[in-house]
C-alpha positions as CSV (number, residue, x, y, z in Angstrom):
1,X,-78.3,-17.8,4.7
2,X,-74.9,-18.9,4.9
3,X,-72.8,-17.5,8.3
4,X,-69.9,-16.0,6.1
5,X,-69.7,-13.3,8.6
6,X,-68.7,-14.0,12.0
7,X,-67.0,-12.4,15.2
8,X,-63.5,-13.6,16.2
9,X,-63.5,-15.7,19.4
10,X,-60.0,-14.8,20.7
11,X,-56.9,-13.3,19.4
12,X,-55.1,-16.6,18.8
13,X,-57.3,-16.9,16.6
14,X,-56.1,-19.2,13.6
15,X,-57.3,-17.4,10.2
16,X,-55.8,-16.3,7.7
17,X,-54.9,-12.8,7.4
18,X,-56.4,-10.5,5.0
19,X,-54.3,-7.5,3.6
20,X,-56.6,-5.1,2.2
21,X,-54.8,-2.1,0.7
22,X,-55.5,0.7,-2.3
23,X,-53.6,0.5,-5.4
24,X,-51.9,3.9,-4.7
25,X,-50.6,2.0,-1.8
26,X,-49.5,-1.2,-2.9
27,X,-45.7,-0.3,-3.6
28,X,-45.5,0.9,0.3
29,X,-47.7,-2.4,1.4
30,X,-45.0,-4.5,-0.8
31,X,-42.0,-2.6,0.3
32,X,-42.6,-4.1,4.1
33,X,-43.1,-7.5,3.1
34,X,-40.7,-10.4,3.9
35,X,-38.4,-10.8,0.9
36,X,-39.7,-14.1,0.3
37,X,-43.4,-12.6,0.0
38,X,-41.8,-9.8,-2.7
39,X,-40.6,-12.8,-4.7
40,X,-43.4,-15.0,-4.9
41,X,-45.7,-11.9,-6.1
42,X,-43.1,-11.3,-8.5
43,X,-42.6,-15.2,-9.5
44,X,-46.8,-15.0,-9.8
45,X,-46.6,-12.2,-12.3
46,X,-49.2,-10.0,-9.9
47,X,-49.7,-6.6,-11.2
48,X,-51.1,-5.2,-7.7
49,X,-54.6,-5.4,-8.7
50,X,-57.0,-7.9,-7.4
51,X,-56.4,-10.7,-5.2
52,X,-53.4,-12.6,-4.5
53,X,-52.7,-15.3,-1.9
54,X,-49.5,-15.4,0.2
55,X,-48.2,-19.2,0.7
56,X,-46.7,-20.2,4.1
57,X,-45.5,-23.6,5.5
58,X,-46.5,-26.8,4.5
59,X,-50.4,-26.3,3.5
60,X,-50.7,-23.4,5.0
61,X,-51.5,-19.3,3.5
62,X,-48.9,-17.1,5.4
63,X,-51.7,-14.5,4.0
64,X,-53.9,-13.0,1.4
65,X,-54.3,-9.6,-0.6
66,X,-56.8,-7.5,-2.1
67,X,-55.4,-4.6,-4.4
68,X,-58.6,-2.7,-5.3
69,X,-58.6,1.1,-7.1
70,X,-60.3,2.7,-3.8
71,X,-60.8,2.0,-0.6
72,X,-63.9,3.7,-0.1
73,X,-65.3,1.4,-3.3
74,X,-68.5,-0.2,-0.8
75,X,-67.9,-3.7,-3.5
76,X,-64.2,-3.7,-3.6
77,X,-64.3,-6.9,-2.2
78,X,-67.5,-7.9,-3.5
79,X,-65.7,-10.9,-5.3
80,X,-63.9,-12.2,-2.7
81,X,-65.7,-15.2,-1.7
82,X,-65.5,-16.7,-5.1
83,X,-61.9,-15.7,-5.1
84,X,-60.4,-17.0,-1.7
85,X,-59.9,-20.2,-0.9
86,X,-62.7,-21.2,2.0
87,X,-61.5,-20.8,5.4
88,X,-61.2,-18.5,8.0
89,X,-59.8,-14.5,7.5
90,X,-59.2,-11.5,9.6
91,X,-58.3,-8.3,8.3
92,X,-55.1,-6.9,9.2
93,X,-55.4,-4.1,11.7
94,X,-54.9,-0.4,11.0
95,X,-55.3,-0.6,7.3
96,X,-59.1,0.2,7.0
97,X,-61.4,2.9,8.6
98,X,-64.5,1.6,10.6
99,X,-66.7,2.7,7.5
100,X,-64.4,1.1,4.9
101,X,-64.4,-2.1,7.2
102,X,-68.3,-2.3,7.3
103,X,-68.3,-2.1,3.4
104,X,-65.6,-4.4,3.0
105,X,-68.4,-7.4,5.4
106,X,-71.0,-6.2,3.9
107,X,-69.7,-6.6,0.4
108,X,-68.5,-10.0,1.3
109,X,-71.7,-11.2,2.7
110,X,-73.4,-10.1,-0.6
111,X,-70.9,-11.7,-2.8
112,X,-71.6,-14.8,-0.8
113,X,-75.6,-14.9,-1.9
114,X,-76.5,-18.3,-3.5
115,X,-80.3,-18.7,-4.0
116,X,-81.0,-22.5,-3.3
117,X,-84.4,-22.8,-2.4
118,X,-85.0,-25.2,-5.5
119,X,-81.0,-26.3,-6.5
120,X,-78.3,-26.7,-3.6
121,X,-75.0,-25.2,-3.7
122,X,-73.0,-27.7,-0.6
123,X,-69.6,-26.4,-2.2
124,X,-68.3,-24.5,1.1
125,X,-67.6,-20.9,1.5
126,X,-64.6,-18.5,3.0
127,X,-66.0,-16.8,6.3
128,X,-65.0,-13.3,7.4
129,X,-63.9,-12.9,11.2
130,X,-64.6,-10.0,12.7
131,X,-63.7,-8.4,16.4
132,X,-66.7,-5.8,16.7
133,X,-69.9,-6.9,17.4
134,X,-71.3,-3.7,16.3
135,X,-70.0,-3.4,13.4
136,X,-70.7,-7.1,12.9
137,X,-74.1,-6.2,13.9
138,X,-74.2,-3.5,11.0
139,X,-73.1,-5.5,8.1
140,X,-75.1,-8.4,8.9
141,X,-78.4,-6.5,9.1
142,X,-77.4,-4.9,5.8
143,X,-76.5,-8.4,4.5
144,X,-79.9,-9.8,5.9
145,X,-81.7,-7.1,4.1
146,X,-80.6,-7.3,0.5
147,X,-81.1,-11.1,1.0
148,X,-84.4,-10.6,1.9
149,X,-85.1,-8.4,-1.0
150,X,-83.3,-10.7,-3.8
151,X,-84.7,-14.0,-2.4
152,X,-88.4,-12.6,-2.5
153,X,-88.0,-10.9,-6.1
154,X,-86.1,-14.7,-7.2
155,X,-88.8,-16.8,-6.2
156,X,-91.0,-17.6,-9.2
157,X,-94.4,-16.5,-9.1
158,X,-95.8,-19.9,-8.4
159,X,-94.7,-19.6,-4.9
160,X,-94.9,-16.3,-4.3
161,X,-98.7,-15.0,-4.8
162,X,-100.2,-12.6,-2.6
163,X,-100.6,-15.4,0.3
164,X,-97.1,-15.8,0.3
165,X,-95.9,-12.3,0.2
166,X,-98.0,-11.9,3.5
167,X,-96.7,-14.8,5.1
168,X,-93.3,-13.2,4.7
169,X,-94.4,-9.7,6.0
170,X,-96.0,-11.1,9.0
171,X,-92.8,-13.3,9.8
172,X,-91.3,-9.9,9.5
173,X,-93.6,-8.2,11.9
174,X,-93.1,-11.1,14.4
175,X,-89.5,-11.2,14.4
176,X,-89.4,-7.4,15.1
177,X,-92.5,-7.9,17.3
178,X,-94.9,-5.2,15.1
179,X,-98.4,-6.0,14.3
180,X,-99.0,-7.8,11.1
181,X,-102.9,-7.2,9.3
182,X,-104.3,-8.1,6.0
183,X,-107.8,-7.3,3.7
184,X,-108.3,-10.0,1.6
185,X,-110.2,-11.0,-1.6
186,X,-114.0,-9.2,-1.6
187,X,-113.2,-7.5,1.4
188,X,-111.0,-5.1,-0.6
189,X,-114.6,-3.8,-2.0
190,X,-116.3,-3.7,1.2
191,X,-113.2,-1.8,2.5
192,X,-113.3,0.8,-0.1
193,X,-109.7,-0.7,-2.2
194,X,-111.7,-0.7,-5.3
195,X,-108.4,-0.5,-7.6
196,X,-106.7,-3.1,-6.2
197,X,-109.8,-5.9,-6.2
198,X,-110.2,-4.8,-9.9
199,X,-106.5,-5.4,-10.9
200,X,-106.2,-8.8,-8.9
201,X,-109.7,-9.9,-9.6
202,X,-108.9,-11.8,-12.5
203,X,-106.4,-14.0,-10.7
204,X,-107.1,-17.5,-8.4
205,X,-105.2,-15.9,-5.7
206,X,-107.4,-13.1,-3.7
207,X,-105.6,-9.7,-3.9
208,X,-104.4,-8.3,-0.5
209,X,-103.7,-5.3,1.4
210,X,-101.1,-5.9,3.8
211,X,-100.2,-4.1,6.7
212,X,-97.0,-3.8,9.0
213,X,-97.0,-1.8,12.3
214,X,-93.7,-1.0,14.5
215,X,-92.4,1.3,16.2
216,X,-93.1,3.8,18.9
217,X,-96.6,5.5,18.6
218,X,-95.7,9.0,20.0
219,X,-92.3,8.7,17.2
220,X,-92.6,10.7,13.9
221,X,-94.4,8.4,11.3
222,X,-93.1,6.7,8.9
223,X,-94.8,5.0,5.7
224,X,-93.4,2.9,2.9
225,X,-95.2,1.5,0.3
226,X,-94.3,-1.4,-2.3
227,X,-96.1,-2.3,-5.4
228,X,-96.8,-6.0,-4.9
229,X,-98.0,-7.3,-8.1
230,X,-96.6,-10.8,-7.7
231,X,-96.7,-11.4,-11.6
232,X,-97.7,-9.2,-14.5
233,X,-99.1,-10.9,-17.6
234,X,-100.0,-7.3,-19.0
235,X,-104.2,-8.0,-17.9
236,X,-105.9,-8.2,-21.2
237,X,-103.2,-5.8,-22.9
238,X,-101.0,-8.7,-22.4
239,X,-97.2,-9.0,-22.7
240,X,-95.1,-10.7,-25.8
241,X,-93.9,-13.6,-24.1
242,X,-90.0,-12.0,-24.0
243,X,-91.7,-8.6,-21.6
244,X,-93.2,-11.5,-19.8
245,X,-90.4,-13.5,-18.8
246,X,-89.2,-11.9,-16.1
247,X,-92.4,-10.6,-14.4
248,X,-91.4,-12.5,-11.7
249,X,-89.7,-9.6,-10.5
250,X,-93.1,-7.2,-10.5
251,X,-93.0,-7.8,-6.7
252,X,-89.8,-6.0,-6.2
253,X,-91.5,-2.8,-5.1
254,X,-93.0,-5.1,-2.3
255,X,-89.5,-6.6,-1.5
256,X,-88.0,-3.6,-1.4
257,X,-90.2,-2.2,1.0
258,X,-89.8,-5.0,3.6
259,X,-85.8,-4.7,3.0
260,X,-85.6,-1.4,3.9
261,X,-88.6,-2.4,6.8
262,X,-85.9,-5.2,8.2
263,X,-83.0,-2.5,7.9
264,X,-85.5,-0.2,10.0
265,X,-86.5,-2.4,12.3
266,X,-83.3,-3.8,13.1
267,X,-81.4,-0.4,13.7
268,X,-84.0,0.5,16.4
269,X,-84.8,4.0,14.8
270,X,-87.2,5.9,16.1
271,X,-90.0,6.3,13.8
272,X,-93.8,5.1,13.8
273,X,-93.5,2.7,10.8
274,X,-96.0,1.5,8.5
275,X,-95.8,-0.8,5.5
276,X,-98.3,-1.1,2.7
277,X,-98.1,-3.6,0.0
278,X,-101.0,-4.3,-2.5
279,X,-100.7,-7.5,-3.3
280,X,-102.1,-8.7,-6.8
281,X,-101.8,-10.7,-9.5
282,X,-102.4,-9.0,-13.0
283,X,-103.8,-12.5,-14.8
284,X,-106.0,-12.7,-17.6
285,X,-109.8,-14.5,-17.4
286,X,-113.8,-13.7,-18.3
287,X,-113.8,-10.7,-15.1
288,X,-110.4,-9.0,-15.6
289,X,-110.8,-5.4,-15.8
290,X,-110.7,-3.9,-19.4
291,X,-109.1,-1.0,-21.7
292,X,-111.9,1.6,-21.7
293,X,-112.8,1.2,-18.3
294,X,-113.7,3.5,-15.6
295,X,-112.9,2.7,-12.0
296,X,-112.7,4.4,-9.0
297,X,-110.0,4.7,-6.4
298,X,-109.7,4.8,-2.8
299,X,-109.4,8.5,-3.3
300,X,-112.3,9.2,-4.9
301,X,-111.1,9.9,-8.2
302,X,-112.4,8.3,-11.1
303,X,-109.4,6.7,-13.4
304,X,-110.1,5.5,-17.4
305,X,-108.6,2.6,-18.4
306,X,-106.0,3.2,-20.9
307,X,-103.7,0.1,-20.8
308,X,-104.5,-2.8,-18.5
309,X,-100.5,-3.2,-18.1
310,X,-100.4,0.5,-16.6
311,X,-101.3,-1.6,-13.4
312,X,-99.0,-0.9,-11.2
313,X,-100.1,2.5,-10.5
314,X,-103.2,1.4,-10.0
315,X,-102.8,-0.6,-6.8
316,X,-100.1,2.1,-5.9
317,X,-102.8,5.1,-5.6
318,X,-105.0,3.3,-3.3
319,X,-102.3,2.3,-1.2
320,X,-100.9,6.2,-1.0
321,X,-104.0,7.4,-0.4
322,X,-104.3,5.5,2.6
323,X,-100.9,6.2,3.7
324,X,-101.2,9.6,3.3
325,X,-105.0,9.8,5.6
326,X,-102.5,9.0,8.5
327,X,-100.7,12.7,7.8
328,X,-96.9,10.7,7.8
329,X,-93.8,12.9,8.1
330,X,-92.9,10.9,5.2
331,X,-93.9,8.1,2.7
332,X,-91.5,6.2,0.2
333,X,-93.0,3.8,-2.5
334,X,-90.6,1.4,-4.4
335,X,-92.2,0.0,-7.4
336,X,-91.3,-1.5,-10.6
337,X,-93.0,1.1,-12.5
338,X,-92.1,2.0,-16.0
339,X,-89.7,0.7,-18.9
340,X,-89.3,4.2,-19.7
341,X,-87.2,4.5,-16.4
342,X,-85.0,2.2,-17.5
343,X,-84.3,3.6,-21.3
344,X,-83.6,7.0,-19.1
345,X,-81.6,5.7,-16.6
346,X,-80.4,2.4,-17.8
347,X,-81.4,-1.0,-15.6
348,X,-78.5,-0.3,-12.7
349,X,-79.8,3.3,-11.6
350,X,-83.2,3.8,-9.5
351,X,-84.8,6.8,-10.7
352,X,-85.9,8.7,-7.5
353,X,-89.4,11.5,-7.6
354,X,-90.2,13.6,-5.0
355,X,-91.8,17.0,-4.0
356,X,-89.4,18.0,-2.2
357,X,-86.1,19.2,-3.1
358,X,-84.4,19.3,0.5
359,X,-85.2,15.2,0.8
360,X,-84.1,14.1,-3.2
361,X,-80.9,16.7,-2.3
362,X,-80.5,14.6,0.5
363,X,-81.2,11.4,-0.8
364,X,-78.7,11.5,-3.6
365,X,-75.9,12.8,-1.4
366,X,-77.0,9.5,0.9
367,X,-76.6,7.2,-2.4
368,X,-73.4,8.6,-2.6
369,X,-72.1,8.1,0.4
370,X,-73.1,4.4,0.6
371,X,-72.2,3.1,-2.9
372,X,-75.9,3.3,-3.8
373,X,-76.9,5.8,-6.2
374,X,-80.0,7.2,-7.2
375,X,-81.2,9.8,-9.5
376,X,-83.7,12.3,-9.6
377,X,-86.2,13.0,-12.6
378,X,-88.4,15.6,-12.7
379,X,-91.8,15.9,-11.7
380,X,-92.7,18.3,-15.1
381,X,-96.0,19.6,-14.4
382,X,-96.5,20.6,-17.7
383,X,-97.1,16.9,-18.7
384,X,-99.8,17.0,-16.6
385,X,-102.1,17.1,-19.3
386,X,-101.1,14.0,-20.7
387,X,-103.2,12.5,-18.0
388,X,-107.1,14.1,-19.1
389,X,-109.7,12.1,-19.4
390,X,-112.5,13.1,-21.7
391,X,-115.0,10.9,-19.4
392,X,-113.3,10.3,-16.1
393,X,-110.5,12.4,-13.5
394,X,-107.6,10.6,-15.0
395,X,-106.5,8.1,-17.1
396,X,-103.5,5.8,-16.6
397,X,-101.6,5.3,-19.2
398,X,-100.0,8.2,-21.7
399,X,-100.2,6.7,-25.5
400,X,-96.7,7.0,-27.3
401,X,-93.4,6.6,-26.0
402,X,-92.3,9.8,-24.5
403,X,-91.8,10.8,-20.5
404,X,-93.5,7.6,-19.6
405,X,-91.6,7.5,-16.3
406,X,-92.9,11.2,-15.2
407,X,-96.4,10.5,-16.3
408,X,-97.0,7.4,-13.9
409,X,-94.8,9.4,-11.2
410,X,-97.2,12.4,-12.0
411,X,-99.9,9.9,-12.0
412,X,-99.0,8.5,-8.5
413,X,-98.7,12.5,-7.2
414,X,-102.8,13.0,-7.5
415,X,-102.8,10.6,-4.5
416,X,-100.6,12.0,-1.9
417,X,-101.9,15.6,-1.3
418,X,-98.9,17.9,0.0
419,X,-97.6,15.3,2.0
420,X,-93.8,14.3,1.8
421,X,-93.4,11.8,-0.6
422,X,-90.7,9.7,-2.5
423,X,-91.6,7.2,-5.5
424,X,-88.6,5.5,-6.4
425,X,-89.0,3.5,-10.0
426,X,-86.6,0.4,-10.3
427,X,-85.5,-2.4,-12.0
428,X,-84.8,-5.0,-9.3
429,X,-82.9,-7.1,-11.1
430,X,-79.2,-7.2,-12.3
431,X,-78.7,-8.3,-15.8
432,X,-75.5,-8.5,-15.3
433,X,-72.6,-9.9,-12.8
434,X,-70.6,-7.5,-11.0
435,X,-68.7,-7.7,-7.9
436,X,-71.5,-8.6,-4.5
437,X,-73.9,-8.6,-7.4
438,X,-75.3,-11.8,-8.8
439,X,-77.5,-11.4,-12.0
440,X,-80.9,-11.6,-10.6
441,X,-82.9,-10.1,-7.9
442,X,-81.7,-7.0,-6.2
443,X,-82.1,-4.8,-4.0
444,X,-81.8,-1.1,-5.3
445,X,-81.9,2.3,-3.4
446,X,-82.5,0.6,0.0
447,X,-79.4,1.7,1.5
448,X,-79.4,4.9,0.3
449,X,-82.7,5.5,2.0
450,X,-81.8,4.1,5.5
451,X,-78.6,6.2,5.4
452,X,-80.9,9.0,4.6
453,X,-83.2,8.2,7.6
454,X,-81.0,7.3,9.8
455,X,-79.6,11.0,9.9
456,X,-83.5,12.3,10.2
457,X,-85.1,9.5,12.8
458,X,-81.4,7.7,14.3
């Protein structure tokens, strides 16, 4: 990742000075400016919106200006490192609070993503100086985190199978020094994960359950869970080549779990943490599991096969029944879940399920507060029924087009008892550009949730 965020060596220091500064405020801002400044921005035509840059001697930029609607906006300057030319820039002192400052890094260290592992981008980039480590600290492991996430849910499927997925989450646990495990392939059976050896079986790359350990033993436990199915063909139900484009991204539950994991891990909170990812690919070949099927779970509970592209709930329940045997103050589960999400919610807004008002209360209000939003949806038990089978405990999928968000969420609830549990349902993925985010991979609902637990567990 490219260092656009850096910590000022010394006060002589030779960048560029940033002026960032509300619109309400701009007049006052303009009013103190050398007279030959309040020409040029008048000579430039600039409207006191967006950015301008302030020409000194010679080659040099006697400064530069972001005009931006609200301070408190966390991507006000998510653009700036496609706008400014690359060099060196300081804020200007006093004009930001500590929180607005973090936002301002860690929008600029978003806006600054490139993914390059297959095309180079050598064309430079403007660097942010900063003169607080901690805060520099902050906005960095934010930074690091949403890279991780969009980086992992970019990476086509061809390298990033199972095997590779674990080789990023025990990088993870070594860098944090936690304890990185795995069940692989025909294990999964012999370990009593029959869901997720029947969803993977069909692919050349063994299914996984992987395993991340940190944290303080005695601490309040922690579990998050990410659907890991590293690409989704639809199993035998299988996708029109448009729904299948970007399954790619079926992983993002996975990636989002070891974002939040690194933001976690590198705040030091004091929690017991465990990650689960089932790790699968949903191919297509003689032994893939079928429509009509009946398979058990981890649980115990028999589920009938409705739709072989309901799969992600499938490798989901086994993974939250196990998380929920350790009796965890609390589990999360990110997870690609449902289109029916997205025509509720649109493709920019997680929607967020949980069985307990108090923690979605305080969730939203977290989203809030970090420029993050989420939205609850309701856990409707009266679509409960939906769910009967006439020959097994449950089936997966709901036929017809209604509620299909609350059914898998309702689905996903039959695994975790009464313990405290989130499921978050996202996209992953921008479709479009906005300011510190790239269309592509992203990472959705993360910081919300580490604001959250950094209240409960900092």
């Amino acid at each position: 990742m490219t260092q656009v965020l850096a910590l000022t060596a010394d006060t002589s220091s030779t960048a560029t000075e940033l002026s960032v500064i509300s619109k309400a405020d701009y007049p006052d801002w303009l009013a103190q400016q050398p007279q030959s400044s309040q020409d040029w921005l008048k000579a430039c035509g600039f409207s006191g919106s967006g950015v301008a840059l302030l020409p000194g001697t010679g080659e040099q930029l006697a400064g530069a200006v972001l005009v931006c609607e609200s301070l408190d906006d966390v991507f006000a300057g998510g653009d700036l490192t496609s706008l400014l030319p690359a060099r060196d820039y300081c804020l200007v002192p006093n004009l930001l609070s500590t929180e607005q400052t973090l936002n301002l890094a860690f929008a600029w260290g978003v806006g600054a993503y490139r993914f390059e592992r297959y095309k180079r981008n050598t064309s430079p980039q403007p660097r942010l100086l900063l003169d607080d480590a901690d805060l520099l600290k902050q906005a960095r492991d934010r930074v690091v985190a949403v890279t991780l996430v969009r980086d992992l849910i970019n990476t086509p499927a061809a390298d990033m199978m199972p095997q590779d997925l674990a080789a990023t989450t025990a990088d993870l646990a070594e860098r944090f020094g936690g304890v990185f495990s795995e069940v692989v392939g025909d294990e999964l059976l012999a370990q009593n994960w029959p869901m997720i050896h029947a969803v993977g079986r069909a692919s050349e790359h063994p299914s996984r359950v992987l395993n991340l350990r940190w944290g303080n033993p005695e601490a309040p436990r922690l579990t998050i869970v990410g659907k890991g199915v590293c690409f989704d063909s639809g199993g035998l139900d299988i996708k029109p080549a448009d729904a299948m484009r970007l399954m790619k991204k079926d992983m993002g539950g996975a990636a989002h779990a070891l974002g939040l994991a690194s933001l976690v891990m590198s705040a030091g909170l004091n929690v017991n943490l465990r990650v689960i990812i089932p790790a699968v690919e949903n191919a297509v070949a003689g032994n893939a599991f079928r429509p009509g099927d009946v398979i058990n779970t981890r649980k115990g509970l028999t589920v009938e096969i409705d739709n072989t592209d309901a799969e992600g709930r499938l490798v989901l329940c086994d993974a939250l029944t196990d998380a929920v045997a350790e009796q965890p103050e609390l589990v999360i589960d990110f997870a690609t879940l449902t289109g029916a999400c997205r025509v509720a919610l649109g493709t920019e807004l997680p929607g967020l399920f949980c069985n307990r008002k108090d923690i979605a209360r305080d969730l939203e209000d977290a989203g809030e507060r970090v420029g993050d939003p989420v939205w609850q949806l309701p856990l409707h038990n009266a679509y409960r029924d939906a769910l009967r089978s006439d020959i097994a405990d449950l089936v997966n999928s709901v036929p017809g087009p209604f509620g299909g968000a609350i059914t898998a969420a309702l689905y996903l609830e039959a695994f975790v008892d009464n313990t405290p549990w989130v499921h978050f349902d996202v996209m992953a993925w921008n479709r479009r550009k906005l300011p510190g985010r790239p269309i592509g991979g992203e990472a959705m609902g993360i910081r919300a949730v580490f604001e959250y637990l950094q209240k409960r567990f900092g």
